[in-house]
N, C-alpha and C positions, 0 to 999 in steps of 0.2 A: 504493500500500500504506500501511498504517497503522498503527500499534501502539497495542492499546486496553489502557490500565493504570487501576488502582486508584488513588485520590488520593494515598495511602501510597507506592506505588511509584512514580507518576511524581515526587516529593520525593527518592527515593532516587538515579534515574539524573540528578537536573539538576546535579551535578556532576562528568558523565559527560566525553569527551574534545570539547578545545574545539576548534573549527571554523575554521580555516586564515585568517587577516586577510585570505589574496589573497579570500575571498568578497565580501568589501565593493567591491573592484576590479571582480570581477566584474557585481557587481548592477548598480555606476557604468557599466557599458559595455553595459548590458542583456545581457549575457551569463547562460548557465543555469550553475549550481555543480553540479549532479549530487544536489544532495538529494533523495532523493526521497519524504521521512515526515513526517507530522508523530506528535506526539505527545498521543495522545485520551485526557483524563479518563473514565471512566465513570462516570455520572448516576446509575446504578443501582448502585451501591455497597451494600455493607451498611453504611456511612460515613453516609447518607444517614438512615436510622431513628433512629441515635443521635443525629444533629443536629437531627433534627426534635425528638426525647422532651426534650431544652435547649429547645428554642424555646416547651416549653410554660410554662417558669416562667420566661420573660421578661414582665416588669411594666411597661406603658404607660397612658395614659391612657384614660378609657374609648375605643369608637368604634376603635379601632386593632388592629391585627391583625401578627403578623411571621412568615414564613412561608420555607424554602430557596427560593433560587433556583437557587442551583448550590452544586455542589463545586468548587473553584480552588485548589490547592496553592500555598499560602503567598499567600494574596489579599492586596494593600495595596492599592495606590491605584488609583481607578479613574478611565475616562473613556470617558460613551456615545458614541457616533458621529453625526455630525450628523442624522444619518435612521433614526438607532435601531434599525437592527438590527444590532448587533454593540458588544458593550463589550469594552473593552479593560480586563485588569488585570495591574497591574504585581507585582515582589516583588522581596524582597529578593537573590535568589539568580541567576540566568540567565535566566529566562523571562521574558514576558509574555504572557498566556493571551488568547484568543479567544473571548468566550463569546454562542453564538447564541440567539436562541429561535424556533426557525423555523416552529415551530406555530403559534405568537402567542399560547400561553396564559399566560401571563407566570412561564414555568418555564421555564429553558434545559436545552437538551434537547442540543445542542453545544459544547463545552471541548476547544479543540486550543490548541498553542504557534503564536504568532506568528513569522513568518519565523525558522524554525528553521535554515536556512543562515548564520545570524548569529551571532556569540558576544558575548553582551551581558554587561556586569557590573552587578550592580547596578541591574537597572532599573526602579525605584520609581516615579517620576515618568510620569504618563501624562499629556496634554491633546489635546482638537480645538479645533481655528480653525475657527469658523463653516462656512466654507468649503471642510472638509474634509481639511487637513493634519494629521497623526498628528505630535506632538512627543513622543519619552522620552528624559526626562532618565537617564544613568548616573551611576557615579561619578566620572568622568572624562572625560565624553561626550556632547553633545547630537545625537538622531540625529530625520531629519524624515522620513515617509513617507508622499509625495502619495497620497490616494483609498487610505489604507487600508481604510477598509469596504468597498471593493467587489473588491480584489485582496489582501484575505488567504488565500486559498483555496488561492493556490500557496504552497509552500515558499522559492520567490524571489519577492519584492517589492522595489520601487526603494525603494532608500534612500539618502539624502544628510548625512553626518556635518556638521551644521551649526557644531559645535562639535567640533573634532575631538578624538581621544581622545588624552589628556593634555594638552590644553588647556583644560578648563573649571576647574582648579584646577593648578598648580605640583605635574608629579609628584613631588615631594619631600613634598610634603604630601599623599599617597594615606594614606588612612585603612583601618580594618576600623570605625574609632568611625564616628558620629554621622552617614553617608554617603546616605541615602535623602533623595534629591531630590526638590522638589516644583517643577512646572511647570505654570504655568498663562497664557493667553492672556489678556491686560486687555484692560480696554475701549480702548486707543489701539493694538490690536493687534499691541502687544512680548509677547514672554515674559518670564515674573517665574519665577525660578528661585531656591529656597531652598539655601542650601551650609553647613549645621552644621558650626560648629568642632570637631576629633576631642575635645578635652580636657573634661574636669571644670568647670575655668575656666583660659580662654587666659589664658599665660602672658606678662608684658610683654615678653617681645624676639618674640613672635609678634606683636606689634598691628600695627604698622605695613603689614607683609608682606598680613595680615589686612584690613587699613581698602583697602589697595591692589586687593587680588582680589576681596574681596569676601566672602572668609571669614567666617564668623560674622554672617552678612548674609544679603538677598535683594539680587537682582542681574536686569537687563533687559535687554533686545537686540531688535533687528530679528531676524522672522523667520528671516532668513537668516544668525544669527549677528553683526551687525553692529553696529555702535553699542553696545556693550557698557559697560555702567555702575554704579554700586553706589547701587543706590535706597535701600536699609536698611541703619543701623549696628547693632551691639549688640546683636544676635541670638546666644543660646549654639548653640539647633537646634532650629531652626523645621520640621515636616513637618505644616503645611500651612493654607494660603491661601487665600483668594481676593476678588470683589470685588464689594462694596454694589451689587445692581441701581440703587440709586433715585441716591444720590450719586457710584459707581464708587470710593471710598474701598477701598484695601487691608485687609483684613485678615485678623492668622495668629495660629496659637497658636503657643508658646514652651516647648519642657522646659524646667525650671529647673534649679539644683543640689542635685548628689546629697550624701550623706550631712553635712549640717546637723541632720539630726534627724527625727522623724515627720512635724512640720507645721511646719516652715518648710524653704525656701522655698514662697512659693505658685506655682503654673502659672499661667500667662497667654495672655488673647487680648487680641490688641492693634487697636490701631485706626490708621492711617496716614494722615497729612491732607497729608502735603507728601512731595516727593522728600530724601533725603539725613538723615532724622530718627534720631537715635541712641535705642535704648531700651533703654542700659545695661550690658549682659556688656563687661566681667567684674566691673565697679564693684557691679553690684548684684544676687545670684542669684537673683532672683525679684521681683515689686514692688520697694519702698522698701528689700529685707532684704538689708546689705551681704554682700559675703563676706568669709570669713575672710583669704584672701590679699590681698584690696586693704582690708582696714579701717584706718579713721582717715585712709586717704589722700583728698585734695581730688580731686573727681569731675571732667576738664577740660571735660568736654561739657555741654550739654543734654542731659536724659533726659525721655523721654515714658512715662508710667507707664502699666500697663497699663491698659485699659479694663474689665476682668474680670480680677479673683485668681480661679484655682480651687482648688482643694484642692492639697494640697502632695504630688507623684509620681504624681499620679493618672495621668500622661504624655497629654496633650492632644495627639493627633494630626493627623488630616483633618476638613477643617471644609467646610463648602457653605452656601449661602444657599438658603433656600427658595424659588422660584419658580415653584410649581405651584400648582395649583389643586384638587386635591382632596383637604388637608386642609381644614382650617375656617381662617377669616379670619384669627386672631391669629397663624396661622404662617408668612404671607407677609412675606418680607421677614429671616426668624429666620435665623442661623445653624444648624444641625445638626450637630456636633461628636464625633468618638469619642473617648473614654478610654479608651488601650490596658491600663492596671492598673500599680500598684504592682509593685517589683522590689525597691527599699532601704526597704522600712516593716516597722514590727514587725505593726499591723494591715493586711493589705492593701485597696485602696480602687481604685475603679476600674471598669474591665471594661464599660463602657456608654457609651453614647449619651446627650449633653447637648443642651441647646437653649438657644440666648440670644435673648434679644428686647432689641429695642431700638427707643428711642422716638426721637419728632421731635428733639429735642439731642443726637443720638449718646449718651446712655445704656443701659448694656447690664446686662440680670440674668440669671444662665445658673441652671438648675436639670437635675436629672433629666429624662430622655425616656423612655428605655428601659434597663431595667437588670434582672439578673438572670443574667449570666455567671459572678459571683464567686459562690457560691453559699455553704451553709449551713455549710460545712466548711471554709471561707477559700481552699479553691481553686478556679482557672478553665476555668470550660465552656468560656470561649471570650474572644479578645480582639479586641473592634473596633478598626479601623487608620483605615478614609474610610468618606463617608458622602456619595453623590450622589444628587439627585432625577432620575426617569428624567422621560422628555417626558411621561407619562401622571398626572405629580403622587405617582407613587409614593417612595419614596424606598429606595437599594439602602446595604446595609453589609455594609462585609469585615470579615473577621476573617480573619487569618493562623495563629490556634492552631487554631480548629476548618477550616483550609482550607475554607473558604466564602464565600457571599456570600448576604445574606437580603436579603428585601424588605419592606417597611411598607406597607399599604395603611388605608385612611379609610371608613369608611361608618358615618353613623348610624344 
């Protein structure tokens, strides 16, 4: 049985009553929990006409096109499955959605909840390992689930808490702030997991605690949870990463701090050439632009500046590298970046899809891509969260306001 709801409604019940921790025991012993539902988006929404009438006065370059792919209650991060059929996306609230397109016309035509037997907090964070392991990150939680593409269909799925819950951060330090994890699989096949500090700017008897965990950092591991280490200092809250096809270099974008003014501080995407690199929070909220709590004070670190300012609140979220083949040449290799929009500006600024190119010396210039969610009247159609290329060169972006995910497609 199933229950088919409106994108609307199914947001209203993912708050509904949570689901018993012995399930997780359960799953561990291949044992069945008695669930028996999932929970089905419908495609055919009346949800569906007003997101499209948006999609028309989004402004790209010639040659390009953006088009619904699905509706997704509260879409954030996303990640396709190694054989493409099945994207996994994450949010902020208890879910992580299942979205198929089993026609192949490159419109998903299926949106259910991911092992709904589970009570997830939190789970923003999606990756695949080449080879097929499902990793999401929580807020307190690293959970792994072998050959999820091809056994989401039940209700139970094996899952293996790799990082067990209240172990990925000191529950004492359980946030409602800055809590959307980003996980991603590098090329030396650890996970890089981003952990935003809750605060404005950490406070100095949090550092220490902070430099130790990993807080306000990215942070690595063996798949299996092991070898746990703190790759990145000086992160305020990074949501989202990833890494150089051509040299395997890290890099993430950076919220900065809030109320400084309209335009300062600037957002950042940074650049990572070594383990163990400090890039500044709390000494500097943004680029070079100190903050008010630590001014005049001597910096003890090395700070690695960003590699790109971007506008100051624009909130620089999910980022991806280009590596497909059907747009045009200049954008192999590019970042593709969302800016979820302005919350603390007097103008707001925001709401789109950026693109960085970068040349042979690690130089990077980011400009517009796609924009047209903040619309004519300073409010938003819609706010991009990630932005991944599918295997066909397409590229897919969430938005969490208008509960969607569109697609980019290329033809001259």
């Amino acid at each position: 049985m199933k229950k088919l709801l409106t994108a609307t409604t199914a947001i209203a019940l993912l708050g509904g009553t949570a689901m018993a921790q012995s399930n997780l025991e359960k799953l561990g012993a291949f044992k069945v929990t008695g669930t028996k539902e999932h929970t089905v988006v419908d495609q055919n929404s009346g949800s569906a006409d007003s997101i499209r009438a948006v999609l028309e006065n989004i402004t790209m370059p010639e040659g390009f096109k953006i088009e619904l792919y699905a509706l997704v209650p509260d879409a954030r991060h996303m990640a396709m499955a190694p054989q493409g059929t099945v994207l996994f996306v994450g949010t902020k609230k208890n879910k992580v959605w299942a979205v198929m397109d089993r026609d192949r016309n490159k419109v998903a035509d299926e949106v259910k909840d991911f092992a709904p037997s589970l009570e997830l907090d939190v789970p923003n964070g999606v990756a695949f390992s080449k080879d097929g392991f499902l990793f999401i990150a929580e807020r307190n939680r690293v959970m792994m689930y072998p050959a999820a593409e091809f056994f989401h269909e039940s209700p139970d799925v094996v899952a293996v808490p790799i990082v067990p819950q209240g172990t990925l951060i000191p529950v004492e330090e359980e946030s409602y702030n800055h809590t959307a994890r980003v996980v991603k699989v590098g090329p030396d096949n650890k996970l890089y997991i981003s952990l935003g500090q809750p605060f404005n700017v950490a406070p100095p008897e949090k550092l220490d605690l902070y430099n130790e965990t990993g807080i306000g950092g990215i942070i690595r591991m063996d798949r299996d949870g092991s070898n746990r280490e703190v790759y990145t200092y000086g992160v305020r809250n990074s949501v989202g990463h990833d890494f150089h096809p051509v040299t395997g270099e890290l890099w993430w974008t950076d919220n900065q701090v809030d109320g400084m003014g309209d335009d300062i501080p600037p957002g950042e995407i940074n650049r990572q050439t070594a383990a163990g690199q400090h890039f500044g929070h709390p000494w500097y909220g943004g680029g070079d632009v100190r903050t008010n709590e630590y001014a005049g004070q001597e910096v003890p670190v090395d700070v690695v500046m960003p590699a790109v300012e971007t506008v100051a609140h624009a909130a620089d979220l999910g980022m991806s590298f280009y590596n497909g083949n059907m747009f045009p040449a200049k954008y192999k290799n590019a970042i593709f970046s969302a800016q979820h929009g302005s919350w603390n500006r007097t103008e707001p600024i925001g709401a789109r899809v950026m693109v960085t190119f970068i040349d042979d010396e690690g130089n990077a210039t980011t400009e517009p891509f796609a924009e047209g969610w903040l619309n004519e009247n300073g409010e938003y159609d819609g706010r991009p969260v990630d932005v991944i290329p599918m295997k066909d060169g397409s590229l897919l972006v969430s938005d969490d306001f208008a509960n969607a995910v569109y697609r980019i497609t290329y033809s001259e």
